[in-house]
C-alpha positions in Angstrom: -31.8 6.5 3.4 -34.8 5.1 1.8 -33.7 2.4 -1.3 -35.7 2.7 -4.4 -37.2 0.1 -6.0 -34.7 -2.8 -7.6 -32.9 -2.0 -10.6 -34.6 -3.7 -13.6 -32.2 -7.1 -14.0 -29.8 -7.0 -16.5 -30.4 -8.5 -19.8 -28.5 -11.5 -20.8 -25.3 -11.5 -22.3 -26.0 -13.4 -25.2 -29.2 -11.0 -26.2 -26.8 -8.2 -27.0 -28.8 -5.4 -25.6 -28.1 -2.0 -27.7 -26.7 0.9 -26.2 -29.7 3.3 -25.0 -28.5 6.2 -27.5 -29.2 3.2 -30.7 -33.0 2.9 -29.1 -34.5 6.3 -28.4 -37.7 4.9 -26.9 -36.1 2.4 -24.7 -34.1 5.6 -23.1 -37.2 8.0 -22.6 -38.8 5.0 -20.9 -35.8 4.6 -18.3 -35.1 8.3 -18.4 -39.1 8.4 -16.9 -38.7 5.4 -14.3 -35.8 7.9 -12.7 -37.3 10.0 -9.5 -36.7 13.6 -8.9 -34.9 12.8 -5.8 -31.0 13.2 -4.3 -29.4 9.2 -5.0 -26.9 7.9 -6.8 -27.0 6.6 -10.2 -25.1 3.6 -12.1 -23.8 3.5 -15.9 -23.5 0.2 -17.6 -22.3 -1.5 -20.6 -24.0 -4.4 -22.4 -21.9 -6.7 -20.4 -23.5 -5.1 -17.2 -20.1 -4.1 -16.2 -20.0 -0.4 -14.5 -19.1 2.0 -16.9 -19.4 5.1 -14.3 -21.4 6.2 -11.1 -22.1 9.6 -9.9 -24.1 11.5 -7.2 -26.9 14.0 -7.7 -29.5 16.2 -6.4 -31.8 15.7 -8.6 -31.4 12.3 -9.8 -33.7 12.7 -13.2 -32.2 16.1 -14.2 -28.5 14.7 -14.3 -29.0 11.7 -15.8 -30.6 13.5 -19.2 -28.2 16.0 -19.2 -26.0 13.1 -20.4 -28.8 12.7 -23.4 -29.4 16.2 -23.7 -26.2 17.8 -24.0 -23.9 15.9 -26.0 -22.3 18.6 -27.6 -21.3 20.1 -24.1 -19.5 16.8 -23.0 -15.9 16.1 -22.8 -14.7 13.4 -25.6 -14.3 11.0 -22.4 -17.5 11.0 -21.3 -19.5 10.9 -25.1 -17.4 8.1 -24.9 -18.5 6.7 -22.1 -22.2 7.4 -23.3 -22.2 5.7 -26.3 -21.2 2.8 -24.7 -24.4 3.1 -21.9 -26.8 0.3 -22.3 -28.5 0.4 -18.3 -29.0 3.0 -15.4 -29.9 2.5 -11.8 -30.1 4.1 -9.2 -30.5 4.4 -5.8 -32.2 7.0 -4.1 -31.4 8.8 -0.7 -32.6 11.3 1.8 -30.1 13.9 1.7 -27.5 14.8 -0.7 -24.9 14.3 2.3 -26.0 10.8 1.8 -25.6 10.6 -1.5 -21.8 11.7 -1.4 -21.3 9.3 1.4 -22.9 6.4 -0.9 -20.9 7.7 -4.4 -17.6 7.7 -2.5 -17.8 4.1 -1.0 -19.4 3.1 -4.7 -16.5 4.0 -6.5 -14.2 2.6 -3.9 -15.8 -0.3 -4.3 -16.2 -1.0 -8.2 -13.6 1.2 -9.4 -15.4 2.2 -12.8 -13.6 3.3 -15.8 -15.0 6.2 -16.1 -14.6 7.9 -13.1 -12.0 9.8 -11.8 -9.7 7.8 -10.0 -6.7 9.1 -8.1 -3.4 7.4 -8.9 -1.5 5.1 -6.3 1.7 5.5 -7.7 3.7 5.2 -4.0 5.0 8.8 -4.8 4.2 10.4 -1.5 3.9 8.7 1.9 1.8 8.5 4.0 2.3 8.4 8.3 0.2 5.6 9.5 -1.4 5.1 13.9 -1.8 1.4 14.1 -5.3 2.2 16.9 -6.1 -1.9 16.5 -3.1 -2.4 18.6 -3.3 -2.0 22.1 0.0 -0.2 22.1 0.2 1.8 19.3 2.8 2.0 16.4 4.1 5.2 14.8 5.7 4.9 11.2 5.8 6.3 7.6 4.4 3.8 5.0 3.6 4.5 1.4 1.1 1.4 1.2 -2.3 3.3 2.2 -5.5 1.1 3.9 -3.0 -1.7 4.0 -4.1 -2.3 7.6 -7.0 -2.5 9.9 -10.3 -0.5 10.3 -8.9 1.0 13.3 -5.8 2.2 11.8 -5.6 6.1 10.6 -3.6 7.3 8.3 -2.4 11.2 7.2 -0.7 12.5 4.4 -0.5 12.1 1.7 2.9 14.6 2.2 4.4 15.9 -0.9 7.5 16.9 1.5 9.2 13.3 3.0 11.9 15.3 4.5 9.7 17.7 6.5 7.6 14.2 7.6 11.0 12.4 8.8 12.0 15.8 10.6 8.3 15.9 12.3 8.5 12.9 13.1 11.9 12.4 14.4 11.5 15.6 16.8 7.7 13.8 18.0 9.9 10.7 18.9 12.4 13.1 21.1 9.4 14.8 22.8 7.3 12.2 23.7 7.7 8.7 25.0 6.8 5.9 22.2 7.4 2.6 21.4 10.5 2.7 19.2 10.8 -0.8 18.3 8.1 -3.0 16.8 9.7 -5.9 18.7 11.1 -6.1 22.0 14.9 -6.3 22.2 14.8 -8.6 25.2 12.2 -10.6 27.2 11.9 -10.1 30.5 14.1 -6.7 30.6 13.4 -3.2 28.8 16.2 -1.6 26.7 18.1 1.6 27.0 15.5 3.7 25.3 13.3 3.1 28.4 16.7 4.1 30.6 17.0 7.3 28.6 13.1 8.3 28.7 12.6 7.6 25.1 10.0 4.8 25.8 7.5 4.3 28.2 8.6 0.5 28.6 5.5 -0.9 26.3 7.6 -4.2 25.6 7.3 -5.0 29.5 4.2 -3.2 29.9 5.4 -0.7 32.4 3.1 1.5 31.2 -1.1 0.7 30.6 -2.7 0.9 27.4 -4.8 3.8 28.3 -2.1 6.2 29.4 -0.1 5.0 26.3 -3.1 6.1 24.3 -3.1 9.2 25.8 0.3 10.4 25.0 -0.5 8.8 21.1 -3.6 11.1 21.0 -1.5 14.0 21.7 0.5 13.3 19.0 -2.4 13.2 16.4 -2.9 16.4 17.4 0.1 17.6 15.6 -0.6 15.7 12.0 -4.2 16.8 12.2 -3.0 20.2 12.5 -4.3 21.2 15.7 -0.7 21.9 17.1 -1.8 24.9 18.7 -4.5 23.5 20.7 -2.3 21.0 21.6 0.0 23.6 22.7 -2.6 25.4 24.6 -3.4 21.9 26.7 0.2 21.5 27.6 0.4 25.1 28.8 -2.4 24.2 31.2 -1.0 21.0 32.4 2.5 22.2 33.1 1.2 25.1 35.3 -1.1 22.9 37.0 2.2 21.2 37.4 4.1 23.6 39.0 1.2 24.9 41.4 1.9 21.4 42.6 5.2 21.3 43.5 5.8 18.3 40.8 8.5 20.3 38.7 9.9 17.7 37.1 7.1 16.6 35.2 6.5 20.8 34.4 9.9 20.4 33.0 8.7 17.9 30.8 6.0 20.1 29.7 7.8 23.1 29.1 10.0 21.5 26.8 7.6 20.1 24.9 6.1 23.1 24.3 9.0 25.0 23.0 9.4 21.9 20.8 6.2 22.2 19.0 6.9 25.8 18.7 10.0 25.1 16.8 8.3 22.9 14.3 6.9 25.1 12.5 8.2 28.4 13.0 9.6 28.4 9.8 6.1 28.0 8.0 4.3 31.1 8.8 1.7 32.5 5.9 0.4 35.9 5.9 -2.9 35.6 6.2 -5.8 38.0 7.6 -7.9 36.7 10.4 -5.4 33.6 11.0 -7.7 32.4 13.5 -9.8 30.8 10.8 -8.7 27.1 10.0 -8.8 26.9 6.3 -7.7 24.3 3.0 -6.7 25.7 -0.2 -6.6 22.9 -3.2 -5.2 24.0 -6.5 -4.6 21.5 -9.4 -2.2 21.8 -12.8 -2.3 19.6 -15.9 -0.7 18.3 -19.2 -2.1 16.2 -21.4 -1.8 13.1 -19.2 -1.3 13.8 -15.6 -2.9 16.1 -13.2 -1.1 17.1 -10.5 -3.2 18.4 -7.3 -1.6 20.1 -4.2 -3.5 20.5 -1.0 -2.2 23.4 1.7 -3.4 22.9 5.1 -3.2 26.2 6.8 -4.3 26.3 10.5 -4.1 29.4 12.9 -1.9 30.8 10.2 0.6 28.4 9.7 1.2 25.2 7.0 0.6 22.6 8.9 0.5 20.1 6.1 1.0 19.9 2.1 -0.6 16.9 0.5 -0.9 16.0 -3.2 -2.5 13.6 -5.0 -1.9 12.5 -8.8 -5.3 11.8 -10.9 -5.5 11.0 -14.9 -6.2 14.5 -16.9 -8.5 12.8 -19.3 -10.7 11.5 -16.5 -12.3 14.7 -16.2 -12.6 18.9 -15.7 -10.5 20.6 -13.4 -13.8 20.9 -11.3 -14.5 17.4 -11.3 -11.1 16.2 -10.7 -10.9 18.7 -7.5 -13.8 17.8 -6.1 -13.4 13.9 -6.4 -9.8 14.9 -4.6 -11.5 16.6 -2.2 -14.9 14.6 -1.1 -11.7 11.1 -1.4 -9.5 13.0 1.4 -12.2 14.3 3.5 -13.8 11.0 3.7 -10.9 9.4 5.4 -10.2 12.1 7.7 -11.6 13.2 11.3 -14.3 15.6 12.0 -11.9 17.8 13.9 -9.8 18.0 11.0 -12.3 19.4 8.7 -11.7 23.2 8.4 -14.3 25.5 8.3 -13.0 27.2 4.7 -11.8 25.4 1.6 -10.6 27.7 -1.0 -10.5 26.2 -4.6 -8.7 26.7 -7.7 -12.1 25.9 -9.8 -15.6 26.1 -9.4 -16.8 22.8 -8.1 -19.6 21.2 -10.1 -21.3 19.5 -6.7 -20.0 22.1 -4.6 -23.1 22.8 -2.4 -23.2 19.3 -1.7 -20.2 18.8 -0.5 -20.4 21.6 1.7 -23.2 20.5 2.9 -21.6 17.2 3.6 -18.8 18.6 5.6 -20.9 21.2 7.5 -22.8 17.8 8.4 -19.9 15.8 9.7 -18.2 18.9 11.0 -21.1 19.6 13.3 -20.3 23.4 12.4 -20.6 25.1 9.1 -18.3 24.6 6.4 -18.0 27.0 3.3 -16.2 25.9 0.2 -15.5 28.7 -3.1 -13.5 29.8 -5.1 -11.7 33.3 -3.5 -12.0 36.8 -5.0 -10.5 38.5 -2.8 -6.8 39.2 -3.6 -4.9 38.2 -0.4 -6.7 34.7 -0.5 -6.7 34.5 -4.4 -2.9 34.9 -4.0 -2.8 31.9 -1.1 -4.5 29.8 -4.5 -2.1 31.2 -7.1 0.6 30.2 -4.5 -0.5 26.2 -4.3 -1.0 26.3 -8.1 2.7 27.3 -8.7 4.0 24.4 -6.4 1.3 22.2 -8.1 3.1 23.0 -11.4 6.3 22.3 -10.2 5.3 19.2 -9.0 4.1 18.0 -12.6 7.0 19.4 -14.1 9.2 16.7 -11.7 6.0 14.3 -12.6 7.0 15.1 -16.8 10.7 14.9 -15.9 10.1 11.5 -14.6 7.6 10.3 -17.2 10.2 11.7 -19.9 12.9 9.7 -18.2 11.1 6.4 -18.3 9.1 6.6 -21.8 13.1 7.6 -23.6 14.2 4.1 -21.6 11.1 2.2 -22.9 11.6 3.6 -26.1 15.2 2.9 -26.5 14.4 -0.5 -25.1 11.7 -1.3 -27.9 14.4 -0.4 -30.3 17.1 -2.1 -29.4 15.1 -5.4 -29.3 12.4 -4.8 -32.1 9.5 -4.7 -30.2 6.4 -3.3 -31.9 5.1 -1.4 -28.9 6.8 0.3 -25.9 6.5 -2.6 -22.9 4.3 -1.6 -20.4 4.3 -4.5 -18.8 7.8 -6.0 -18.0 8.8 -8.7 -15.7 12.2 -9.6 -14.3 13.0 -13.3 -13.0 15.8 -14.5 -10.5 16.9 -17.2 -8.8 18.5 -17.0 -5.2 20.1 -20.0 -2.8 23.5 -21.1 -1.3 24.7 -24.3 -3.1 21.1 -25.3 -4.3 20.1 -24.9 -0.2 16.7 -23.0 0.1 16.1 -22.2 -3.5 13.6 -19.5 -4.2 13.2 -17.2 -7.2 11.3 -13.8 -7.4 8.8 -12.1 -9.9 9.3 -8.4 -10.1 7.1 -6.4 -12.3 7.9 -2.8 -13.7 4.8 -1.2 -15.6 5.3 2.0 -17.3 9.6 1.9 -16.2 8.3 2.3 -12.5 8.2 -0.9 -9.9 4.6 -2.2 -9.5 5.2 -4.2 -6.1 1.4 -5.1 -6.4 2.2 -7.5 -8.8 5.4 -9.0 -7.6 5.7 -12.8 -6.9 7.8 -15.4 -4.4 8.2 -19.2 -5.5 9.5 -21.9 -3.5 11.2 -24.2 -6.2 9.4 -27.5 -5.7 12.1 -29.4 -8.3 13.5 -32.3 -6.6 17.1 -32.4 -8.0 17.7 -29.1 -6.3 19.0 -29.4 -2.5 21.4 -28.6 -0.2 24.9 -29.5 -2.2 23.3 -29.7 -5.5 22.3 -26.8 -7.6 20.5 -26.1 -10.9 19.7 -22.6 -12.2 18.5 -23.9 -15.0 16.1 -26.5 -14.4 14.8 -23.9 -11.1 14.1 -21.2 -14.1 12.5 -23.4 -16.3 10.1 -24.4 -13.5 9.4 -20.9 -12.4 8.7 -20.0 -16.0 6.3 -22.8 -16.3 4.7 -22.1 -13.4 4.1 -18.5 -14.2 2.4 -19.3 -17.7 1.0 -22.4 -17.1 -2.7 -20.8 -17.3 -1.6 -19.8 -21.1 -0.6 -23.5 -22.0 -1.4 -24.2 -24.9 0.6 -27.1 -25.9 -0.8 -30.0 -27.7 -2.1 -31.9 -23.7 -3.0 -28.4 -22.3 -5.0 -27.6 -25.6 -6.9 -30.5 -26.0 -7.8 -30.0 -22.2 -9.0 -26.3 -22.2 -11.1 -27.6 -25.4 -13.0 -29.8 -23.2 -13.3 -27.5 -20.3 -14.5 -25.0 -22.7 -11.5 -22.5 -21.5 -9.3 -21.0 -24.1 -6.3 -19.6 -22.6 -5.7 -15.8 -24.1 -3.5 -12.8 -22.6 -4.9 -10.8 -20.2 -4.3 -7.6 -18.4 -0.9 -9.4 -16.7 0.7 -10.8 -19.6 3.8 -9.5 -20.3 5.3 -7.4 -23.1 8.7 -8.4 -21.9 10.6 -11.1 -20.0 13.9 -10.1 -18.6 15.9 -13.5 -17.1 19.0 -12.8 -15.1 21.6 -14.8 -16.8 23.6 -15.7 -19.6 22.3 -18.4 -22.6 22.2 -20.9 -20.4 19.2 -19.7 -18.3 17.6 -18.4 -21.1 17.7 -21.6 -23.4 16.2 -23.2 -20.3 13.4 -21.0 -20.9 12.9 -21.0 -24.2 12.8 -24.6 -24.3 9.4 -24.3 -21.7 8.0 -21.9 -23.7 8.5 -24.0 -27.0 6.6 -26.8 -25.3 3.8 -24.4 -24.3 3.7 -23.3 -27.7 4.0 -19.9 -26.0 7.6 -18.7 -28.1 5.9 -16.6 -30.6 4.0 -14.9 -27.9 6.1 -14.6 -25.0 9.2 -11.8 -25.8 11.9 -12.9 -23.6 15.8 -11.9 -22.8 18.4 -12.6 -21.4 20.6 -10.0 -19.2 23.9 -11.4 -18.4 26.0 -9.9 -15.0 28.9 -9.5 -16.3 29.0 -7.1 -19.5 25.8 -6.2 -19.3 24.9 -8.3 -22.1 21.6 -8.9 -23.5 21.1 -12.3 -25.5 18.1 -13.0 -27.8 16.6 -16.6 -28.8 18.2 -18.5 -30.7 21.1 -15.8 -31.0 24.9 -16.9 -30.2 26.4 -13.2 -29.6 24.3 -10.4 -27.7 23.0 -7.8 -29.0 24.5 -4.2 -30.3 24.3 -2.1 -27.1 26.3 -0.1 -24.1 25.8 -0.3 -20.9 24.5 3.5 -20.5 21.9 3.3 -23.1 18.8 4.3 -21.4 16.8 1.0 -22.5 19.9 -1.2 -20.9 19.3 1.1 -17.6 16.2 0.2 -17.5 16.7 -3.5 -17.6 19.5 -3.5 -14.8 16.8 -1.7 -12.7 14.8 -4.8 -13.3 17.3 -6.6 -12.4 18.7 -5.4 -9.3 14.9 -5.2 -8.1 14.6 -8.9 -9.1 17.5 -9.7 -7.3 17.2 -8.1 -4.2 13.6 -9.3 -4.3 15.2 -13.3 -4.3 17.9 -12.8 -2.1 15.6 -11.3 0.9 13.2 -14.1 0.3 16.0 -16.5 0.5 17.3 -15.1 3.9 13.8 -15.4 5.0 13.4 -19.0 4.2 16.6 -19.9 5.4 16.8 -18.1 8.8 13.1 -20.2 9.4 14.5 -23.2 8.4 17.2 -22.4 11.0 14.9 -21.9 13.7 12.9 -24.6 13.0 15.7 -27.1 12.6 16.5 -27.2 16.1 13.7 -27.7 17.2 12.1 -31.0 14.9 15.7 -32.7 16.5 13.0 -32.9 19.8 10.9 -35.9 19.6 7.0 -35.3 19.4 7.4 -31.7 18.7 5.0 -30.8 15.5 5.3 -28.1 13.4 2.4 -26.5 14.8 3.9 -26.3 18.5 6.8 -25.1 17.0 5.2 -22.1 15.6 3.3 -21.4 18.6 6.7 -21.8 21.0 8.6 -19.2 18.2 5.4 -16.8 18.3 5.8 -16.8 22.4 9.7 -16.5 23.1 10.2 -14.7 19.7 14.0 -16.8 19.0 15.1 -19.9 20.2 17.9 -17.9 22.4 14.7 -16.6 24.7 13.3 -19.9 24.6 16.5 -21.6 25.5 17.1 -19.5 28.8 13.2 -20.2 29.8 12.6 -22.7 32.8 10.8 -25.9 32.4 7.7 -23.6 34.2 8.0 -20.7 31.7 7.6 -23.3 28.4 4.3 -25.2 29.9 2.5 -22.0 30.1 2.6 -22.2 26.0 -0.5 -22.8 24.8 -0.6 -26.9 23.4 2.7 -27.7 25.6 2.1 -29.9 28.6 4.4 -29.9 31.7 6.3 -33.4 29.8 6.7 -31.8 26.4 8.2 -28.6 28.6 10.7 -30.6 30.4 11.6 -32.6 27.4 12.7 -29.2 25.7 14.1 -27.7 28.6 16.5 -31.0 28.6 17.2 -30.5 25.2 18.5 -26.7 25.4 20.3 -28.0 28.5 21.9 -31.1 28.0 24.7 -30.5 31.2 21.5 -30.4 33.6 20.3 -33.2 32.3 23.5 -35.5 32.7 23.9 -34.0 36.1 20.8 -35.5 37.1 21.4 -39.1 35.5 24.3 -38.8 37.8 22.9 -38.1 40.7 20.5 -40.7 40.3 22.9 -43.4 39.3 25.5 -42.4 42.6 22.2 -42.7 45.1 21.4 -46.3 43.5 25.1 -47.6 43.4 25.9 -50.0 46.5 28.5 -48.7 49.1 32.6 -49.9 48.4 33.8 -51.5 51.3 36.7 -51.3 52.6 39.2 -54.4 52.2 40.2 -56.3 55.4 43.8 -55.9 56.8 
């Protein structure tokens, strides 16, 4: 990839540079300075943030068509070219290249402007953990969460077919089934039964685990009947061997696979071909995309992806669905057809891309013919049903937000609400939780933990009040603006405003009480007139306003009221595991600061090797020094202390050897 020269540097904030369409001459020079060449191109605004970045061919051609055509653009993106006040660019070799670049760009800066798929946590994902040495198995809906190494597949419109895959893999082969192990020195009964390999006391090498977890990526990158094809070999290898057993193994493994999906079988000519078809349906807000995955005749996967309908065309948002999932996926799971709803704007590129990583050609188009045009029409009709479940959903939460901002006089809908508890056992471990709901749907991206720091509250004494207020004045404290705070932002220069993650709505769980402890804060932040809070009491289902002795006009089944007890039993359930957490370490590590010279630190490192204090309290004196940081002393000093008996033995012992023999009296 050859870089082109450096992007002119941006012009200062404070000169307020035009847009380019407000200085025609300005534009043709920069329209000039752009090459000919395949690259990728930036769009900025006059505060040199990324308004949009795309990929081209022809680098100079594309970026006038912008100019040139306005009266051909979508109202987005005349939007979006109004507000253009810089390009760069950066040119490549090929146009594989330049996809390759655009697609770890976007990733990257996440532009406006762009077409961006939606993480909403709707479909899972099934995740390989290949950083570990013995690899894990399990459905997440939290994508790129872990490390490099780590692939992921999906994501699977169909949870229940995932579960049922994935249940029958675990029955077939022998995994891991237990991210820790049940017992130290000993496997458990799903080594006994065959359904693990014994991974927890390594009965088993790394390597030939990894072997029988690259068979199973076989099936989730839909080459099930390869993989079906290698066992076939294997078990009659087996059996010309004598080693039946193992052939047994085999065969029903085999027929196993061969069960999974003989219930997904679609009519296609030449099934031999490996082929994706992507088809895409739309409202006004969402797009809903569906991806079949047909291979040797048979589903083998159905993935769909949500993306913003205004972002772009139909073309545009298909093709940014497809170069996202390819991108992430394995050479051997490219096929070599990709039928599409639409006619792809880049579509030449992007086979050429794939025929590139493929090592094998690659054709994508849209299908003519009627068998295959009726294989698109079919992913079209499930991606409508899809959006119609998406509009049912939607409809659901925009009646609750609606109701809500009615009932409490709000003068938008909330998009942003937050719900606050508090969680401990007689003022012992107190925490409280943070749970944000944006749009009526949980946004665990944003939720929150606090320890409450207030001395007052301990073991025996409890204060729900004062442990809210604190929590509420820690969570605005960077909007103070209170008469100290004020005078302080003034000299830093900072003035504190709403952002992105200020809330429409506070929900507290309680009664008054809890939420004149907040309203007080808030008062003293000067924050009241901003800051909508509530109240939502357990019992009634009550909601209290500020300043208001009797709740508010409303019934329990009210879709607004719904909406807050979600928030609430999220925000509960949220505090409550955080408190089990923090007590069940403060558990464990009580015991052991009752040894003398024990730090914290040694602790962790002695609860990180025997994984609970009952393994460490049947180790030997020998089996604690070999702890990193603990010394053969330290060792015996906590073997002594988990065995208090042996210890007293010993003192007795010593004392009987020292003691003078009784003689006998004289008769």
């Amino acid at each position: 990839m050859t870089p082109s020269p450096p992007p002119s540097s941006p012009q200062p904030i404070s000169s307020k540079p035009q847009p380019l369409v407000k200085d025609p001459d300005r534009l043709e020079t920069r329209l000039k300075e752009i090459p000919p060449e395949p690259g990728v191109y930036f769009m900025r605004d006059v505060t040199d943030h990324i308004l949009y970045i795309g990929k081209s061919k022809k680098l100079r051609s594309r970026v006038r068509s912008y100019f040139r055509d306005k009266h051909e653009l979508n109202p987005r993106i005349a939007l979006m070219v109004m507000q253009i006040a810089e390009i760069e660019f950066i040119v490549t070799d090929t146009e594989a290249e330049a996809l390759a670049l655009e697609a770890n760009l976007i990733k990257q800066h996440q532009p406006h402007f762009n077409v961006l798929l939606k993480d909403d946590k709707k479909y899972p994902y099934l995740c390989i953990t290949w950083s570990e040495e013995y690899p894990r198995i399990f459905i997440t809906r939290k994508r790129r969460s872990g490390k490099i190494k780590d692939r992921y597949y999906g994501p699977y419109v169909d949870v229940h077919v995932l579960r049922s895959t994935l249940h029958l893999v675990k029955r077939l082969f022998p995994l891991r089934q237990r991210p820790q192990p049940l017992f130290k020195d000993r496997p458990c009964l799903n080594y006994d039964i065959g359904r693990c390999p014994g991974v927890c006391q390594q009965l088993i090498t790394p390597e030939e685990y990894r072997k029988i977890i690259l068979k199973i990526a076989m099936i989730f990158q839909g080459r099930t009947k390869e993989l079906e094809d290698m066992l076939l070999k294997q078990m009659e290898k087996a059996s010309e061997e004598m080693n039946y057993e193992y052939a047994a193994r085999l065969r029903d493994q085999i027929r196993g696979l061969q069960s999974l999906g003989a219930e997904q079988k679609v009519a296609l000519p030449d099934d031999t071909v490996s082929r994706d078809a992507i088809a895409l349906m739309s409202d006004d807000q969402h797009s809903c995309i569906q991806l079949f995955q047909i291979r040797a005749g048979r589903l083998v996967g159905r993935l769909g992806f949500v993306a913003d309908a205004q972002s772009g065309t139909p073309g545009e948002i298909l093709q940014r669905v497809l170069e996202e999932h390819y991108s992430t996926v394995e050479s051997v799971e490219i096929p070599s057809e990709i039928h599409t709803q639409h006619e792809l704007p880049e579509g030449e590129m992007l086979a050429e891309f794939l025929s590139e990583r493929r090592g094998r050609k690659v054709n994508v188009f849209v299908p003519q013919r009627q068998s295959k045009a009726d294989l698109i029409e079919m992913v079209e009709r499930n991606a409508g049903y899809e959006l119609a479940r998406t509009q049912r959903f939607a409809d659901r939460n925009n009646q609750a937000m609606l109701d809500l901002a009615e009932a409490l006089d709000l003068p938008d809908l909330p998009h942003r609400i937050e719900g606050y508890d508090i969680s401990h056992i007689q003022g012992s471990d107190a925490v409280a939780s943070q749970v944000v709901f944006i749009d009526g749907l949980p946004a665990k991206q944003h939720y929150r933990h606090y320890k409450i720091k207030d001395a007052t509250v301990r073991s025996g004494h409890s204060d729900d009040f004062a442990s809210m207020a604190e929590v509420i004045r820690r969570r605005f404290r960077k909007y103070d603006r209170s008469q100290e705070s004020g005078a302080r932002n003034q000299e830093l220069g900072v003035l504190p405003k709403p952002d992105k993650d200020f809330p429409d709505l506070v929900m507290i769980d309680g009664g008054k009480g809890q939420l004149s402890a907040v309203v007080e804060v808030l008062r003293d932040m000067n924050l009241l007139e901003e800051v909508k809070v509530v109240s939502l009491a357990k019992q009634r289902e009550e909601i209290f306003l500020p300043g208001e002795s009797l709740p508010i006009a409303t019934t329990a089944e009210q879709p607004g009221v719904q909406l807050l007890r979600r928030l609430r039993d999220e925000a509960h359930r949220f505090a409550v595991s955080f408190h089990r957490q923090q007590r069940s370490d403060r558990m464990k590590r009580s015991r052991l600061e009752e040894i003398p010279g024990l730090g914290h630190h040694r602790q962790k490192q002695l609860l990180a090797h025997f994984r609970s204090i009952d393994y460490l309290r049947e180790a030997s004196a020998k089996q604690i020094a070999e702890v990193q940081g603990i010394g053969a002393k330290m060792a015996q000093q906590i073997y002594d202390y988990f065995h208090p008996q042996f210890r007293d033995e010993l003192k007795d012992e010593g004392k009987a050897e020292e003691a003078p023999a009784i003689e006998e009296p004289v008769t």
